[in-house]
VOGU-484001 format. One record per residue: x, y, z of N, C-alpha, C, O in turn; residue in three letters; residue number from 1. Coordinates in steps of 0.05 Angstrom, whole numbers, plus 5000, padded with zeros to 4 digits. Each point is the difference from the previous one (the first is absolute). Example, Ala and Ser with C-alpha at 12.3 -4.5 7.8 and 13.67 -1.06 7.14 Angstrom:
pt n_east:5264; n_north:4886; n_up:5156; ca_east:4982; ca_north:5024; ca_up:5000; c_east:5018; c_north:5024; c_up:5000; o_east:5021; o_north:5000; o_up:5013; aa:Ala; i:1 .
pt n_east:4972; n_north:5021; n_up:4973; ca_east:5016; ca_north:5024; ca_up:5001; c_east:4985; c_north:5022; c_up:5014; o_east:5010; o_north:5022; o_up:5004; aa:Ser; i:2 .
This chain:
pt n_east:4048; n_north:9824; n_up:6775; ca_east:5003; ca_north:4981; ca_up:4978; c_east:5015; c_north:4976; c_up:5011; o_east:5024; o_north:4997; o_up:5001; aa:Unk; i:1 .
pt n_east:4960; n_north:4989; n_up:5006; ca_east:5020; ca_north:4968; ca_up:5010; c_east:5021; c_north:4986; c_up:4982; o_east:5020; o_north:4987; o_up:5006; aa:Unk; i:2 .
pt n_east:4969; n_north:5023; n_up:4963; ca_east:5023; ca_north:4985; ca_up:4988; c_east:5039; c_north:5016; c_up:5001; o_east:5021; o_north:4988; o_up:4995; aa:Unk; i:3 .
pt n_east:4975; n_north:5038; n_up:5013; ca_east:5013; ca_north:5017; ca_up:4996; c_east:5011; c_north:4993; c_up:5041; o_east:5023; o_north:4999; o_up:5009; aa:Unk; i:4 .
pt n_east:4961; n_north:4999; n_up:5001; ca_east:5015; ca_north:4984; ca_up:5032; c_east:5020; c_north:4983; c_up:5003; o_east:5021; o_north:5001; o_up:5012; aa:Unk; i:5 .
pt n_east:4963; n_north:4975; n_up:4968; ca_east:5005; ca_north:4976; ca_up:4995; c_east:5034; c_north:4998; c_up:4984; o_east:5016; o_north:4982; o_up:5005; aa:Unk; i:6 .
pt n_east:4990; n_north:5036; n_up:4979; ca_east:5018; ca_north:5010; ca_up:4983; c_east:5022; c_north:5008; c_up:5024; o_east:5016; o_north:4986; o_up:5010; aa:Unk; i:7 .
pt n_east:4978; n_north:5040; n_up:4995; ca_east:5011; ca_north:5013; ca_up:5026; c_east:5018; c_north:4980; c_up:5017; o_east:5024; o_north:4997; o_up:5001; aa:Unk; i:8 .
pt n_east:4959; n_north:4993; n_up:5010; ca_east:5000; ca_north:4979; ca_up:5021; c_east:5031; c_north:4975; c_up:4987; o_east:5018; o_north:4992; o_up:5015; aa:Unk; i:9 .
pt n_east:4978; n_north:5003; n_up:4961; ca_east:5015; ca_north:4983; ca_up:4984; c_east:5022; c_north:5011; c_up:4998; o_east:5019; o_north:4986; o_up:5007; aa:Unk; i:10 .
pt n_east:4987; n_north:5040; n_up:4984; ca_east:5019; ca_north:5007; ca_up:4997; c_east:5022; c_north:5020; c_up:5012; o_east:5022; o_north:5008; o_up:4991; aa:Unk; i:11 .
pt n_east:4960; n_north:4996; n_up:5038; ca_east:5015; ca_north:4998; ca_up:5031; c_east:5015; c_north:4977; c_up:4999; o_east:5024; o_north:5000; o_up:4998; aa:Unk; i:12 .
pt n_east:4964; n_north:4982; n_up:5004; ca_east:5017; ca_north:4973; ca_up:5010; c_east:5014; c_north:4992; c_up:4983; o_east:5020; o_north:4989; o_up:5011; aa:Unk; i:13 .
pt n_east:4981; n_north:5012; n_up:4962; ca_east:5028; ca_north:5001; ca_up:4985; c_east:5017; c_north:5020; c_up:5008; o_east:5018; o_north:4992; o_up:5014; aa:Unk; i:14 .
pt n_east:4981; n_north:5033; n_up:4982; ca_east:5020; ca_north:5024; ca_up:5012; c_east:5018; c_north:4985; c_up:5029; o_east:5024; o_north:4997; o_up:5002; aa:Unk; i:15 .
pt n_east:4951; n_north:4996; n_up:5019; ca_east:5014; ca_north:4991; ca_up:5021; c_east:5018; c_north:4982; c_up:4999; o_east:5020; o_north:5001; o_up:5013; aa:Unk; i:16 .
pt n_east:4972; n_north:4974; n_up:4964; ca_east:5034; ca_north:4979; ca_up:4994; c_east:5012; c_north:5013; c_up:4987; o_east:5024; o_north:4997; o_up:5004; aa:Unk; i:17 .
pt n_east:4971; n_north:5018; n_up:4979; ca_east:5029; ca_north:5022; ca_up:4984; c_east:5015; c_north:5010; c_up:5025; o_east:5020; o_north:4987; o_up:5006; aa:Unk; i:18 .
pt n_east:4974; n_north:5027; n_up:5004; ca_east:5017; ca_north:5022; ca_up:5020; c_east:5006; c_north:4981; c_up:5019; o_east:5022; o_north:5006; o_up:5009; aa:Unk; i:19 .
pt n_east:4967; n_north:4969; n_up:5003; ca_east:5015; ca_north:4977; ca_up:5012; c_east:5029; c_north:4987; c_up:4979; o_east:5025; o_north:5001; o_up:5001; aa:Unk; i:20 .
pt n_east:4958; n_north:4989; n_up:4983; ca_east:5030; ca_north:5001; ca_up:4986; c_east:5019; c_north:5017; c_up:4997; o_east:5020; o_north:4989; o_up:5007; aa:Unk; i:21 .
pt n_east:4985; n_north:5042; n_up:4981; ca_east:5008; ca_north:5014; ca_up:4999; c_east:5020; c_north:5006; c_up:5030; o_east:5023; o_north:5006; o_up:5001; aa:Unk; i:22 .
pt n_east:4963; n_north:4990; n_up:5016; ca_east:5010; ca_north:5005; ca_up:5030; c_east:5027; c_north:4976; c_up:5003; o_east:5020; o_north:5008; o_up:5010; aa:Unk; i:23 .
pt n_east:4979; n_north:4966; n_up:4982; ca_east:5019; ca_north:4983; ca_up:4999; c_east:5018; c_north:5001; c_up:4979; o_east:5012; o_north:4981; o_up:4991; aa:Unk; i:24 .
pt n_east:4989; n_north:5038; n_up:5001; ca_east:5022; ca_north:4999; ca_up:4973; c_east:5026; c_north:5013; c_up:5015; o_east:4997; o_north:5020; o_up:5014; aa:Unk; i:25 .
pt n_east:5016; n_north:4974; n_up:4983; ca_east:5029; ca_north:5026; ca_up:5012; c_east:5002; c_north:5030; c_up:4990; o_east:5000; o_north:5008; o_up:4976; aa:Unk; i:26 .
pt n_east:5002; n_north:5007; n_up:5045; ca_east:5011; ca_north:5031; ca_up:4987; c_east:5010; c_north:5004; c_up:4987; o_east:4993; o_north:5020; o_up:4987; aa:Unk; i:27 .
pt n_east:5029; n_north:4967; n_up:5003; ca_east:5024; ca_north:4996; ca_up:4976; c_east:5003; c_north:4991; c_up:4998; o_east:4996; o_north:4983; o_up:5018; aa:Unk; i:28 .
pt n_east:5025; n_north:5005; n_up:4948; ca_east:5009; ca_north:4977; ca_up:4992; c_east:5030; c_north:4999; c_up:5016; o_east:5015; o_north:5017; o_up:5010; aa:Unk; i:29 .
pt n_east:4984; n_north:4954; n_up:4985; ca_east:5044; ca_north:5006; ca_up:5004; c_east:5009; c_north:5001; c_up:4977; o_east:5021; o_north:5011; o_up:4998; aa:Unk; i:30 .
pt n_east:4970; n_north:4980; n_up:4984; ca_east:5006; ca_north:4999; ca_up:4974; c_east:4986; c_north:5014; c_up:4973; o_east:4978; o_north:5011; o_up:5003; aa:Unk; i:31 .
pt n_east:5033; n_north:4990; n_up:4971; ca_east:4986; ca_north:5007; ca_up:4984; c_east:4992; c_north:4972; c_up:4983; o_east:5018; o_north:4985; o_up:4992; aa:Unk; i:32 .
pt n_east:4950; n_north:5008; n_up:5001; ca_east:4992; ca_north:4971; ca_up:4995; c_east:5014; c_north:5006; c_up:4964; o_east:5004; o_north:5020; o_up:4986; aa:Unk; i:33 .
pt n_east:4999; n_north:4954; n_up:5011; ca_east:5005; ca_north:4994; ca_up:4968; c_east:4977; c_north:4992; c_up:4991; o_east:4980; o_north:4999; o_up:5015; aa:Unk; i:34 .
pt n_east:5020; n_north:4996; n_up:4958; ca_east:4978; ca_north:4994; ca_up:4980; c_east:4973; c_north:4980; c_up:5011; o_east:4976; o_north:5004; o_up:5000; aa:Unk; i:35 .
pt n_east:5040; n_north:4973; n_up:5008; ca_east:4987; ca_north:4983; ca_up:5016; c_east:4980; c_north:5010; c_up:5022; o_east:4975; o_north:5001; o_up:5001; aa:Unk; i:36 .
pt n_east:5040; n_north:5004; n_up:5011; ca_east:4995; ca_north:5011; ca_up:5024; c_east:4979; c_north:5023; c_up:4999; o_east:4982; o_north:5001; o_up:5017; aa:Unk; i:37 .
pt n_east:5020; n_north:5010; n_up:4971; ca_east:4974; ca_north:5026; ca_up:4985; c_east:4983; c_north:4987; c_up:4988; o_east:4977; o_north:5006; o_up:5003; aa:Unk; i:38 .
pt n_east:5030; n_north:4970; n_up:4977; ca_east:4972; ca_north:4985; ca_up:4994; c_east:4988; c_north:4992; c_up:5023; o_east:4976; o_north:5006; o_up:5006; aa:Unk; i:39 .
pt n_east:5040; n_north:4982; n_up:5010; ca_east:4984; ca_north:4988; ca_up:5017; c_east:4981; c_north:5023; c_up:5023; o_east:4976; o_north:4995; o_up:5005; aa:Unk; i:40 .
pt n_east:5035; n_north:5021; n_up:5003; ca_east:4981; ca_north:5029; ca_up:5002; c_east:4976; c_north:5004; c_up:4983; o_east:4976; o_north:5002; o_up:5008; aa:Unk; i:41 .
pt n_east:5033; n_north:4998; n_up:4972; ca_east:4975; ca_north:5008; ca_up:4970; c_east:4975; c_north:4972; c_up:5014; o_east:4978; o_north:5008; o_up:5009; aa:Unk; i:42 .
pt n_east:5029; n_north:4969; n_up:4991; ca_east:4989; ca_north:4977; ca_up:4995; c_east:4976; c_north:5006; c_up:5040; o_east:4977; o_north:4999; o_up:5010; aa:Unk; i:43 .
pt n_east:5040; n_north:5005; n_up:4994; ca_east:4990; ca_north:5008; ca_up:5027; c_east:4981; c_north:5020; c_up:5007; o_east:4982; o_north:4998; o_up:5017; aa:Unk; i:44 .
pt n_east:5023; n_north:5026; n_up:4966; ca_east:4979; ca_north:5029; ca_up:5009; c_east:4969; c_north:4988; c_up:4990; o_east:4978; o_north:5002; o_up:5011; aa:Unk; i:45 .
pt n_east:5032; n_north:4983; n_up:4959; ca_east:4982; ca_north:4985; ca_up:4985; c_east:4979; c_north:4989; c_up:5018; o_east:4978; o_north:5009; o_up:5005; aa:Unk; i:46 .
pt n_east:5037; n_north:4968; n_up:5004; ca_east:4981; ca_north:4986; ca_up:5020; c_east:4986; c_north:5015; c_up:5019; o_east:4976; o_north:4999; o_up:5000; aa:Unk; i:47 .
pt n_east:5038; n_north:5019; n_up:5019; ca_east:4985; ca_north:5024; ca_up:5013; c_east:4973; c_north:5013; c_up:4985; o_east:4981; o_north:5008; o_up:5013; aa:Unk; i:48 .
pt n_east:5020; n_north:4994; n_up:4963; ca_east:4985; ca_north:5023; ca_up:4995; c_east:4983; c_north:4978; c_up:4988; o_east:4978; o_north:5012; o_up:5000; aa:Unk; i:49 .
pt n_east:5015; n_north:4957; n_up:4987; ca_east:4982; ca_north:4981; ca_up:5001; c_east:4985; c_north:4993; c_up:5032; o_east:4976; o_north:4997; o_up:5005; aa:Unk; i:50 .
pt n_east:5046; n_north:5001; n_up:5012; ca_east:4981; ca_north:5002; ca_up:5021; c_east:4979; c_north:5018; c_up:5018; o_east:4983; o_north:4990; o_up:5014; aa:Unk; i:51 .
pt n_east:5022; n_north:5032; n_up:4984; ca_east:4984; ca_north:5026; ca_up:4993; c_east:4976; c_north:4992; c_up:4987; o_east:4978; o_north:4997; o_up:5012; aa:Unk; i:52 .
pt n_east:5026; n_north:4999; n_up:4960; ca_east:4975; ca_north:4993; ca_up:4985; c_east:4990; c_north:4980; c_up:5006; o_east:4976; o_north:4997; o_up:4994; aa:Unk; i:53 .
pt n_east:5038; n_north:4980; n_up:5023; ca_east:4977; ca_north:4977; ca_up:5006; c_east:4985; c_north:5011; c_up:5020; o_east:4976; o_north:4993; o_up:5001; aa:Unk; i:54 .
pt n_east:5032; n_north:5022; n_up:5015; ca_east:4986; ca_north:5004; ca_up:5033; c_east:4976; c_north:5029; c_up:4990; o_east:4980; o_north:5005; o_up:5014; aa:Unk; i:55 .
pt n_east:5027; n_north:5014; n_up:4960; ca_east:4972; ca_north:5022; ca_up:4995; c_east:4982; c_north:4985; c_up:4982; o_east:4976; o_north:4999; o_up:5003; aa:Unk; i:56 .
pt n_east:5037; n_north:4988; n_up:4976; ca_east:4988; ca_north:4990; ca_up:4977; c_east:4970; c_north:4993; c_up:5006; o_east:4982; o_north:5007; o_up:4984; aa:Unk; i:57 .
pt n_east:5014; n_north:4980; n_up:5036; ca_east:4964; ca_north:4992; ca_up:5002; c_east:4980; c_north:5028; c_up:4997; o_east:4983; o_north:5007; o_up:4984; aa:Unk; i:58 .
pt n_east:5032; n_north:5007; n_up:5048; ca_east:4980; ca_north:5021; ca_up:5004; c_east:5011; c_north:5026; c_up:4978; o_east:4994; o_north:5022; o_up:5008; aa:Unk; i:59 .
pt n_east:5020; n_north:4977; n_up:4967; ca_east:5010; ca_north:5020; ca_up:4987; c_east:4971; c_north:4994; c_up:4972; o_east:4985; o_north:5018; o_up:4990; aa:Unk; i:60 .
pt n_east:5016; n_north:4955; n_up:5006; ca_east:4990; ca_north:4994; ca_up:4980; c_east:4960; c_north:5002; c_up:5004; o_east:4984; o_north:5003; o_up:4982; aa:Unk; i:61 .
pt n_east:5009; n_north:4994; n_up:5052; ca_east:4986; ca_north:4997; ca_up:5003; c_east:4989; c_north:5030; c_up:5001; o_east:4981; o_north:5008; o_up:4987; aa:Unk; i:62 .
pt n_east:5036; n_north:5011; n_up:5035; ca_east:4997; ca_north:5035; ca_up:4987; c_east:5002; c_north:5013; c_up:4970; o_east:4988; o_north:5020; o_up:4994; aa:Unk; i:63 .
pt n_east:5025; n_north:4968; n_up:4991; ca_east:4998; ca_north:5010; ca_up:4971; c_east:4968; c_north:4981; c_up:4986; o_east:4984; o_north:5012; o_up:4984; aa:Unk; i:64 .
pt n_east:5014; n_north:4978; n_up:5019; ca_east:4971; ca_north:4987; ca_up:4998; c_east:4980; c_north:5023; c_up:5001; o_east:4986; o_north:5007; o_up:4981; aa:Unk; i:65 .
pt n_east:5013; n_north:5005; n_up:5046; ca_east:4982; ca_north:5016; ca_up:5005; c_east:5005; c_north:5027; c_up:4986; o_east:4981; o_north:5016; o_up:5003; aa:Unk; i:66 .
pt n_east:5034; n_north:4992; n_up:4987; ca_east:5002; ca_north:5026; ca_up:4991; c_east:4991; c_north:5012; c_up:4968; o_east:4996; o_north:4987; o_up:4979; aa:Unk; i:67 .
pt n_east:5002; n_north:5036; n_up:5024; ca_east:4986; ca_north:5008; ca_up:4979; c_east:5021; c_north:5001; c_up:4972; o_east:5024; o_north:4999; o_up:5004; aa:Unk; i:68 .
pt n_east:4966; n_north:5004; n_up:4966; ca_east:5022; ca_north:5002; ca_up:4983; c_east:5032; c_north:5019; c_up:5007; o_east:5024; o_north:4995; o_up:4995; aa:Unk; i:69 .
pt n_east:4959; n_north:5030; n_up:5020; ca_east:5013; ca_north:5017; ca_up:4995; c_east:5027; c_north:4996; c_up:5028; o_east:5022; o_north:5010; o_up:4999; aa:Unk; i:70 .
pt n_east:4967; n_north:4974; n_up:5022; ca_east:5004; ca_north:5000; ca_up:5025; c_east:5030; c_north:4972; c_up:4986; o_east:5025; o_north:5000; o_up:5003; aa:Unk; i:71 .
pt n_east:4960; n_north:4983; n_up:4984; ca_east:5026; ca_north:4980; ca_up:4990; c_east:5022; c_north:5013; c_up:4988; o_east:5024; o_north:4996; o_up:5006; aa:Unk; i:72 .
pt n_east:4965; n_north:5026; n_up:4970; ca_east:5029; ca_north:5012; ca_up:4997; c_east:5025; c_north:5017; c_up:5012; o_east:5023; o_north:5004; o_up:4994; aa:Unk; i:73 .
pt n_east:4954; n_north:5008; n_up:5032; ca_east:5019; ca_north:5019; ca_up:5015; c_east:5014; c_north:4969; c_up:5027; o_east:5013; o_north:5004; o_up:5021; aa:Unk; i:74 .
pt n_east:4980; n_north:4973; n_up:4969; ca_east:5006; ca_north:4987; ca_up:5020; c_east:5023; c_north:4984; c_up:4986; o_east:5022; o_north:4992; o_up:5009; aa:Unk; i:75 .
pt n_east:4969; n_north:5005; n_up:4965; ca_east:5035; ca_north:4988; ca_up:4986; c_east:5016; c_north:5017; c_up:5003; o_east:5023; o_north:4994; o_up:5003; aa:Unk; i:76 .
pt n_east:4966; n_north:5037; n_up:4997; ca_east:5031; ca_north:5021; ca_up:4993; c_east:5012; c_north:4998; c_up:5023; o_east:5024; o_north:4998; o_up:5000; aa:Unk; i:77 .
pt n_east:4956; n_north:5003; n_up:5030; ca_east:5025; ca_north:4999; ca_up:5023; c_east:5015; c_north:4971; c_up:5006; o_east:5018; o_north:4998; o_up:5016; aa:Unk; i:78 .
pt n_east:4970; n_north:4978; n_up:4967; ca_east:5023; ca_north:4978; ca_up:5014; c_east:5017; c_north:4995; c_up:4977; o_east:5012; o_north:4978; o_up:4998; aa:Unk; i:79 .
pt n_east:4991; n_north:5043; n_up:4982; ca_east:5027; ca_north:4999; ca_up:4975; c_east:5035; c_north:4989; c_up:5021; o_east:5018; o_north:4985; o_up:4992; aa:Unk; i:80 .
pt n_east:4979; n_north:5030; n_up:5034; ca_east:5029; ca_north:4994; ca_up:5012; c_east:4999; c_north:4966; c_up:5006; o_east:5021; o_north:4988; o_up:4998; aa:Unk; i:81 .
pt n_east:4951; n_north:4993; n_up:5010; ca_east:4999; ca_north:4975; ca_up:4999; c_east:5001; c_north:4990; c_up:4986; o_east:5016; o_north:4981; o_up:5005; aa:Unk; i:82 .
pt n_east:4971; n_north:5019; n_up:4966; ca_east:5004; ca_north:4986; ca_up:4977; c_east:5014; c_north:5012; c_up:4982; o_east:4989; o_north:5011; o_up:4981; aa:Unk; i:83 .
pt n_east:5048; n_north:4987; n_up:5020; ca_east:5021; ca_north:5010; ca_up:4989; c_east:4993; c_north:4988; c_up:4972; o_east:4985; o_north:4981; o_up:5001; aa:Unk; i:84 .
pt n_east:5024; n_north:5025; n_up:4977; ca_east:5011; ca_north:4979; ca_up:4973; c_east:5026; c_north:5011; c_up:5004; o_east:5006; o_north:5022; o_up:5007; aa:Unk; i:85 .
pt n_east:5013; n_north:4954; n_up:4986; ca_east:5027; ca_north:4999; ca_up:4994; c_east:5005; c_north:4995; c_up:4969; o_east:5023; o_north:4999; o_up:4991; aa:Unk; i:86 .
């Protein structure tokens, strides 16, 4: 299934800038962050996890295209951990 490659393929290479990023973060804090400082974390994972969706979003939308009714719903239930509601 090429669209399901195409997907794959996309979301390797996001994983790979996650865990690049992740790799430059420090082992530990020196500190414990304040309010601010945790927003600004919050504001940040945020952006992380939009950029994710810009780099699958083509080939995600273009693999759910191809799938069957039943194939779309078992395909929303596994990306529930992507599309959080707060």
């Amino acid at each position: 299934m090429p669209f399901w490659d195409a997907y794959e393929k996309a979301s390797e290479e996001a994983y790979a800038k996650d865990k690049a990023r992740c790799a430059a973060l420090p082992e530990e804090r020196e500190f414990r962050p304040d309010f601010i400082e945790r927003l600004k974390m919050r504001e940040y994972m945020m952006k992380v996890r939009l950029s994710y969706l810009k780099i699958v979003e083509p080939s995600m939308f273009a693999l759910y295209a191809g799938l069957t009714s039943e194939q779309k719903a078992m395909f929303a239930r596994s990306m529930r951990g992507l599309i959080r509601r707060h």
